[in-house]
Every structure is written in C-alpha cells, then in structure tokens.
MARVEX-47635 format. One record per residue (C-alpha): residue in one letter; x, y, z; residue number from 1. Coordinates in Angstrom, 2 decimals. Example, Ala and Ser with C-alpha at 12.3 -4.5 7.8 and 13.67 -1.06 7.14 Angstrom:
res A, px 12.30, py -4.50, pz 7.80, n 1
res S, px 13.67, py -1.06, pz 7.14, n 2
***
This chain:
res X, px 233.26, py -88.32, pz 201.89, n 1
res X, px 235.45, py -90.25, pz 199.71, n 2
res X, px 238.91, py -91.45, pz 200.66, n 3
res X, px 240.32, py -88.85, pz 197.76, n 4
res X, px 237.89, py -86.26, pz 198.98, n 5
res X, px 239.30, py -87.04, pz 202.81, n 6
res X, px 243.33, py -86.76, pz 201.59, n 7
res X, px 242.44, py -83.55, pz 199.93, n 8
res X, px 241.13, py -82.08, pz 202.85, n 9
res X, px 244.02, py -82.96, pz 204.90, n 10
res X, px 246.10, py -81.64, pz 202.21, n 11
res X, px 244.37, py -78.10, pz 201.15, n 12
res X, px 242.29, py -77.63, pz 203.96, n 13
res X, px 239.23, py -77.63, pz 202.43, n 14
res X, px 236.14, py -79.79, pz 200.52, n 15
res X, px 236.21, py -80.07, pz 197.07, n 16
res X, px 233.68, py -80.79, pz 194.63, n 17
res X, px 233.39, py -84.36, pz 193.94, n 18
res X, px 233.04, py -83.49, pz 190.33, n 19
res X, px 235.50, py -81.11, pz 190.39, n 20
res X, px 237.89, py -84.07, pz 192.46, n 21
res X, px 237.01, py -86.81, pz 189.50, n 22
res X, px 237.17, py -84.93, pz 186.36, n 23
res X, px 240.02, py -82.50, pz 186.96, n 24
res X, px 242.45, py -83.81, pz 189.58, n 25
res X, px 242.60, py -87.87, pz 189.47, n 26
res X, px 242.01, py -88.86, pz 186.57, n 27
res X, px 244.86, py -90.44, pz 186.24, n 28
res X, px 244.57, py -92.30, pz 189.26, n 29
res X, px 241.34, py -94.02, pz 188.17, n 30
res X, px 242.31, py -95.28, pz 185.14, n 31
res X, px 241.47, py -99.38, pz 185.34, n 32
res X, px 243.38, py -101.49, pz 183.23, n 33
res X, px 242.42, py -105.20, pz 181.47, n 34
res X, px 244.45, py -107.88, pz 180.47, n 35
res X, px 245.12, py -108.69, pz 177.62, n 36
res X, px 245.89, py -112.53, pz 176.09, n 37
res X, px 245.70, py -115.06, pz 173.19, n 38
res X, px 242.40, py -117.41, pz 172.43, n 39
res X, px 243.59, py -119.57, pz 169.37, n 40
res X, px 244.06, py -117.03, pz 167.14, n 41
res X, px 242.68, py -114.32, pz 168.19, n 42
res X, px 243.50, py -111.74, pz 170.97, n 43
res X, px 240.99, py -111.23, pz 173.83, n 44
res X, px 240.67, py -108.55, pz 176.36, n 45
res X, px 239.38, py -109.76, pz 179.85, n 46
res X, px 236.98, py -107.27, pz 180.92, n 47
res X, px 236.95, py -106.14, pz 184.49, n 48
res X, px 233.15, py -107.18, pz 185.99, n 49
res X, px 232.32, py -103.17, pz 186.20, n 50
res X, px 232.50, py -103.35, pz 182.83, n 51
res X, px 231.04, py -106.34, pz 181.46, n 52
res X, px 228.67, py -106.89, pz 179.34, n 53
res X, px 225.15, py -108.55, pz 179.63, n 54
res X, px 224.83, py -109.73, pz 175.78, n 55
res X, px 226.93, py -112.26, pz 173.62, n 56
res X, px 227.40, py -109.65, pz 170.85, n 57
res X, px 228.86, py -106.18, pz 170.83, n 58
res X, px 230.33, py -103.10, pz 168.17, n 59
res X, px 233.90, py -103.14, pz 167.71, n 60
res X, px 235.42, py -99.94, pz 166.16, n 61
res X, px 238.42, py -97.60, pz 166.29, n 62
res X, px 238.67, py -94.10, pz 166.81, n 63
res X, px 241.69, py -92.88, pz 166.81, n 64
res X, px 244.00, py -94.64, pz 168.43, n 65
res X, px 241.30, py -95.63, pz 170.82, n 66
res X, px 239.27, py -99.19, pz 170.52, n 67
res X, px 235.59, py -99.11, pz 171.24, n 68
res X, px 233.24, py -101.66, pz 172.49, n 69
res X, px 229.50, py -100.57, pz 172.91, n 70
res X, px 226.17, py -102.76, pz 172.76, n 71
res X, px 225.52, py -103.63, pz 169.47, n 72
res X, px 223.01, py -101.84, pz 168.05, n 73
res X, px 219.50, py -103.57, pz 166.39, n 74
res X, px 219.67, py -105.38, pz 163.00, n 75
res X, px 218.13, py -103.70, pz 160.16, n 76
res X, px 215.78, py -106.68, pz 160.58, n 77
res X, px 214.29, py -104.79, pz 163.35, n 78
res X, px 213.50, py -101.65, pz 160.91, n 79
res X, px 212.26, py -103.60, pz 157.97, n 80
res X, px 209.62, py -105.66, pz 161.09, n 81
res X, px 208.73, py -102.12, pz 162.26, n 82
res X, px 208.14, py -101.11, pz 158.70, n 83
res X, px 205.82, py -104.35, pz 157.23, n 84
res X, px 204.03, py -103.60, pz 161.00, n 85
res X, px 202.97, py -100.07, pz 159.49, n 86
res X, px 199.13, py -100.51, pz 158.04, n 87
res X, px 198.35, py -100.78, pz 154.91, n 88
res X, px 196.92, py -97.27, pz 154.80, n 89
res X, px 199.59, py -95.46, pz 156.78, n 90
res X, px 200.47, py -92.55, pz 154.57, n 91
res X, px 197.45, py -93.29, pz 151.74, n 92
res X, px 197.48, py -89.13, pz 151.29, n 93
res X, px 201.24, py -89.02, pz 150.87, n 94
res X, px 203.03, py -86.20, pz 153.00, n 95
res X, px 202.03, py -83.08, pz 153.76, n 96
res X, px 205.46, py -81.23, pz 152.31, n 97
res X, px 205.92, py -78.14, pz 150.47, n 98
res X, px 207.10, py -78.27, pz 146.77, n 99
res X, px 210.69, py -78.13, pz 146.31, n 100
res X, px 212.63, py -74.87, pz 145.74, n 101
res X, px 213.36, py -74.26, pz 142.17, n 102
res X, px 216.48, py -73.48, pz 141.80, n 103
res X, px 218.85, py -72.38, pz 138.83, n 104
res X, px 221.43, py -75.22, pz 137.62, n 105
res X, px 224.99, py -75.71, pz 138.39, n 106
***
C-alpha cells in the first residue's frame, strides 16, 4: 500500500483504488518540476532521470500552451529504403479497387 493509499485510510477509513487515488485525488501532488537555465544562447530544460531520454534527438512542438518532447519519429529516409526494398514485381497487376463513383459536378 502506498504512503498516499496509507494517509487515506487513516483519514476516510477505508482503501481506495490506486487508480482512483492517482488520477482523481493527487494529482496535484505529483506534479515533478525541471529546471530551467541558459546554454549560450539557448534555453535548456534539465530533465529529471525518470524522464530522460535514451537518444540524442527528439520532437519539439507546442500545443497549447503546453511544450512537447517525444522520440523523434523515423526520417522519410526510412520510407523511401522500405519502398526501393519492395520487388520489382510487387503490385505488377495494379490494385484490386473498384472504379470510382461517378458523380455529378460542383
């Protein structure tokens, strides 16, 4: 039983979910803050190790007010090398698709 799960019992007398304890009740109280400095010119955040990552490269984007850092994603050199991998008679018959709906113009 976690410490949270513990004071809770003391305090309402009963177990609670640990999902339940996490998502609903202390969220507030995990929240785990980074520091934030100057390199050169640039700012830098100083990840804690629980959220490092294990690459030299990563996606940067905003949404909302909220900055993201995720594993970056493969290259589109990775596509085109899956693609010229294909063999040379991979789809020779073309695609087995109806014909399009015809349709009255705009």
């Amino acid at each position: 039983m976690s410490y949270f799960q513990k004071l809770l019992w003391l305090l309402l007398g009963f177990n609670v979910n640990k999902y339940i304890l996490n998502v609903y009740l202390f969220v507030g109280w995990l929240m785990i803050y980074a520091r934030v400095f100057q390199s050169g010119n640039s700012q830098a955040v100083r990840l804690p190790k629980e959220f490092r990552f294990d690459t030299d490269r990563v996606e940067i984007f905003r949404r909302g007010d909220e900055v993201v850092l995720r594993h970056r994603r493969g290259d589109a050199q990775v596509i085109f090398d899956a693609l010229t991998s294909l063999p040379a008679d991979f789809m020779a018959q073309g695609r087995d698709d109806d014909q399009p709906q015809e349709r009255p113009a705009f």
